[in-house]
One Martini backbone bead per residue (centre of mass of N, CA, C, O) as a GRO file, in nm:
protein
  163
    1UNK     BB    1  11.676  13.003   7.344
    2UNK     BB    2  11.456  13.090   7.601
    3UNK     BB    3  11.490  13.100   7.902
    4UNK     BB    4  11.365  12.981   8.211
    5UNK     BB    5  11.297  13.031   8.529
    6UNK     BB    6  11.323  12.901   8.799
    7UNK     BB    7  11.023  12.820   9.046
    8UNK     BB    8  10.945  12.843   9.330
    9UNK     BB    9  10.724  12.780   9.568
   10UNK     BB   10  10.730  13.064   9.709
   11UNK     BB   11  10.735  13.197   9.437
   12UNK     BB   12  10.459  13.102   9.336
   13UNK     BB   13  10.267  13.219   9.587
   14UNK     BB   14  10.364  13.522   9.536
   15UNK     BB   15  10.306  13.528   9.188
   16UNK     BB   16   9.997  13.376   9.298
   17UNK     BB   17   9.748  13.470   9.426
   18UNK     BB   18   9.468  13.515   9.588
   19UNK     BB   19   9.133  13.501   9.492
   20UNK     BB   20   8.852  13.574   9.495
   21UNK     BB   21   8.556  13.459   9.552
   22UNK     BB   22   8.392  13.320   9.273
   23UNK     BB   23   8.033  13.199   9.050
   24UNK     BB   24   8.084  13.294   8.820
   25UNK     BB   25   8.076  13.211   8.471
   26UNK     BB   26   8.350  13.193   8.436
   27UNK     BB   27   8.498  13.059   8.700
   28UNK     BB   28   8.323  12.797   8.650
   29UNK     BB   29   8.455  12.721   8.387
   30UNK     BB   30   8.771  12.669   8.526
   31UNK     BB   31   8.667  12.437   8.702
   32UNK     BB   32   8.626  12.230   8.494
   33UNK     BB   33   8.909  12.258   8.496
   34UNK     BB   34   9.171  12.119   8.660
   35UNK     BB   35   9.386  12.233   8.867
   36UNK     BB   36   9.705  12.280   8.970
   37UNK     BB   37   9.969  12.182   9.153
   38UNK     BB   38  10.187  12.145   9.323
   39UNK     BB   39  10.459  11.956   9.473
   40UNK     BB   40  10.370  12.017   9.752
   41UNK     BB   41  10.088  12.018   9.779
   42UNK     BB   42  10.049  11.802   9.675
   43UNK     BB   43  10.198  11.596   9.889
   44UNK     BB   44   9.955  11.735  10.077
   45UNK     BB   45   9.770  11.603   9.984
   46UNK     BB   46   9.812  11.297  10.003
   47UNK     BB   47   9.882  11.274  10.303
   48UNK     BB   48   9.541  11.312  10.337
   49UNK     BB   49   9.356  11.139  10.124
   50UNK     BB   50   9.373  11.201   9.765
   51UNK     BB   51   9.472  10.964   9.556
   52UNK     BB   52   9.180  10.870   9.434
   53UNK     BB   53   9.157  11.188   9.300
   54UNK     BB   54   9.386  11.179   9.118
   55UNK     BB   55   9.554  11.270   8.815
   56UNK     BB   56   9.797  11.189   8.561
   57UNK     BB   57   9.971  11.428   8.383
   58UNK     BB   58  10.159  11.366   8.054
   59UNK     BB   59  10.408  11.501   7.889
   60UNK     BB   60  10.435  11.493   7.613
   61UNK     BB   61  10.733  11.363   7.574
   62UNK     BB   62  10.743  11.160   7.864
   63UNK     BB   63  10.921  11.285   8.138
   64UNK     BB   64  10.657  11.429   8.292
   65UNK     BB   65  10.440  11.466   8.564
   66UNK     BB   66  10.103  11.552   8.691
   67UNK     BB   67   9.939  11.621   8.981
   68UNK     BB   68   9.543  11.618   8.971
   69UNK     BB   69   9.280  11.671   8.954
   70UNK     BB   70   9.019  11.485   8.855
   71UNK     BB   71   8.842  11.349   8.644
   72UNK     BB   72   8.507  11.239   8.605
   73UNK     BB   73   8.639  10.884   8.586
   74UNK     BB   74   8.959  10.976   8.644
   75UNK     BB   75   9.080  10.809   8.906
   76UNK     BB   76   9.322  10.691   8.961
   77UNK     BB   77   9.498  10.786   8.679
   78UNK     BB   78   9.515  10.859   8.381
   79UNK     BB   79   9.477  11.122   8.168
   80UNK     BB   80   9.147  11.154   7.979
   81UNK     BB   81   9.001  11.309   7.709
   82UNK     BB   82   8.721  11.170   7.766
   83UNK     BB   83   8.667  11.307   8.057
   84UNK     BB   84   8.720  11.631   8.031
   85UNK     BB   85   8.383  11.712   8.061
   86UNK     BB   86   8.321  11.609   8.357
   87UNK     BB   87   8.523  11.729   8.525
   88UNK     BB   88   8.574  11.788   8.820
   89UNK     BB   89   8.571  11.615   9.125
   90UNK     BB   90   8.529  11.869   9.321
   91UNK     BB   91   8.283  11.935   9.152
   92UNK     BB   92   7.970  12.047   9.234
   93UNK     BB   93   7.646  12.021   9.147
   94UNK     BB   94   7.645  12.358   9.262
   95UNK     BB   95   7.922  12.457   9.215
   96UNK     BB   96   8.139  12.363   9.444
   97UNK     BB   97   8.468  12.299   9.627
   98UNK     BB   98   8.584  12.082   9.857
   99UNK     BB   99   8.878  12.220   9.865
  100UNK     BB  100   8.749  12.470  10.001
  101UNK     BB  101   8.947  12.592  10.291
  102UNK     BB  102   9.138  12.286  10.338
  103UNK     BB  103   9.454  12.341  10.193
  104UNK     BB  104   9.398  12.179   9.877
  105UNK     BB  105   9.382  12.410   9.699
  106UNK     BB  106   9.539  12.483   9.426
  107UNK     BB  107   9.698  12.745   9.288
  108UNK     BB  108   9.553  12.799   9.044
  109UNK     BB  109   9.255  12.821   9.152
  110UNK     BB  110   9.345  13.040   9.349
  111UNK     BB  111   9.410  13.251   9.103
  112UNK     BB  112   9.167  13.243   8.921
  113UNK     BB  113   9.007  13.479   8.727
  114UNK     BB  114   8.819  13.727   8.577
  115UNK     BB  115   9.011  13.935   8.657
  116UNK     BB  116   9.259  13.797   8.475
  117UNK     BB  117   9.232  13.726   8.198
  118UNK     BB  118   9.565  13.580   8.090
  119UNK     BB  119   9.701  13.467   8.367
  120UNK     BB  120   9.688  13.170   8.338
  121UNK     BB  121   9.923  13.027   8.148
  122UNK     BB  122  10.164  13.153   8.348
  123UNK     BB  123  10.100  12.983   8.587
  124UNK     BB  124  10.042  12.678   8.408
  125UNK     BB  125  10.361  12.701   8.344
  126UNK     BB  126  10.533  12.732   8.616
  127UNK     BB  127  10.397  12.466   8.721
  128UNK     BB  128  10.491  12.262   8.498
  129UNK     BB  129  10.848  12.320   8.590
  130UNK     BB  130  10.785  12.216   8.889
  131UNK     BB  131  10.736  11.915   8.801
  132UNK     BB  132  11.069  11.897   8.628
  133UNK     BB  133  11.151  11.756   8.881
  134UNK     BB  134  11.248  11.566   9.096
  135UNK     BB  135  11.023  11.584   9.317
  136UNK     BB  136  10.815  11.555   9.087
  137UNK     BB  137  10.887  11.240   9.045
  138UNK     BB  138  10.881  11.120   9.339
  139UNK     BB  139  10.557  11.179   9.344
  140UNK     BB  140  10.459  10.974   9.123
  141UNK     BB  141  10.584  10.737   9.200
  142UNK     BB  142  10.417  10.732   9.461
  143UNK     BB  143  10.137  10.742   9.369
  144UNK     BB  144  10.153  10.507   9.178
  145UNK     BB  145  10.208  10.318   9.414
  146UNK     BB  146   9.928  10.373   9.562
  147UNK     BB  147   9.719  10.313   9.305
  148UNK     BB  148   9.872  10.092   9.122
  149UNK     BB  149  10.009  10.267   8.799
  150UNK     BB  150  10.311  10.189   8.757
  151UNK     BB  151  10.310   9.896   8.627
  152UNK     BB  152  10.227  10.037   8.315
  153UNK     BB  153  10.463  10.265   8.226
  154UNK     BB  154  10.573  10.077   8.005
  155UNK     BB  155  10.296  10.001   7.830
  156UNK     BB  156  10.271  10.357   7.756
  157UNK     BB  157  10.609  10.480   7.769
  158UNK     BB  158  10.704  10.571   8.107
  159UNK     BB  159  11.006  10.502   8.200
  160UNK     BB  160  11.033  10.825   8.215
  161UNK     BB  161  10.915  10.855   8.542
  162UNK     BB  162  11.082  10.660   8.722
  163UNK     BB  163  11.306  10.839   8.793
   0.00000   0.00000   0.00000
């Protein structure tokens, strides 16, 4: 099985740097699905008081989870694929994201772009492995337990989570 090295946050965004702000039909596209904070990041949304903007998506395997951008009506609880296609909460209807230029918009969403097309998924493997760490697992706690939905993790099956 091949190992992947761990990848640190500042190694994350030396490795995935931000592309030009672009509006055209693929980069808007991108945006439909929110993209991922790092586990820093993330960490610095919720102190701004982004956590009722944010929704837990929960690793296959049910072992560790990432808080991202919510799609809309899925606000402050798990990510919930019934919801996937009414877009993230912060782009507006006129296609613009609230969170640019704020310092809180995600790594994804600041590297991807049509000139890149084929290495979003190499930067949203690498952001999903930072946040299998202690540091991920107690920002989800934090998260869940200022939203409400900590007390459910038992119900859904996600008792490591609590870890």
């Amino acid at each position: 099985m091949k190992r992947h090295k761990r990848t640190g946050p500042a190694d994350l965004a030396t490795r995935y740097p931000p592309s030009e702000p672009c509006s055209c039909e693929v980069c808007l596209a991108y945006c439909a699905r929110p993209g991922w904070w790092t586990v820093e990041e993330a960490e610095r949304a919720l102190d701004a008081g982004y956590a009722k903007r944010m929704m837990l998506e929960v690793s296959p395997e049910r072992r560790f989870g990432v808080l991202s951008p919510a799609f809309k009506g899925c606000e402050a609880t798990f990510a919930l694929q019934r919801y996937a296609k009414r877009g993230c909460t912060f782009l507006t209807a006129g296609g613009l994201c609230e969170l640019f230029e704020t310092g809180h918009e995600p790594l994804e969403c600041r590297f991807c772009h049509h000139d890149r097309r084929g290495e979003g998924p190499r930067c949203h493997a690498d952001v999903e492995r930072s946040w299998d760490s202690p540091a991920g697992r107690a920002l989800v706690v934090r998260w869940s337990k200022l939203v409400g939905v900590f007390e459910y993790f038992d119900s859904f099956g996600l008792a490591k989570l609590k870890a």
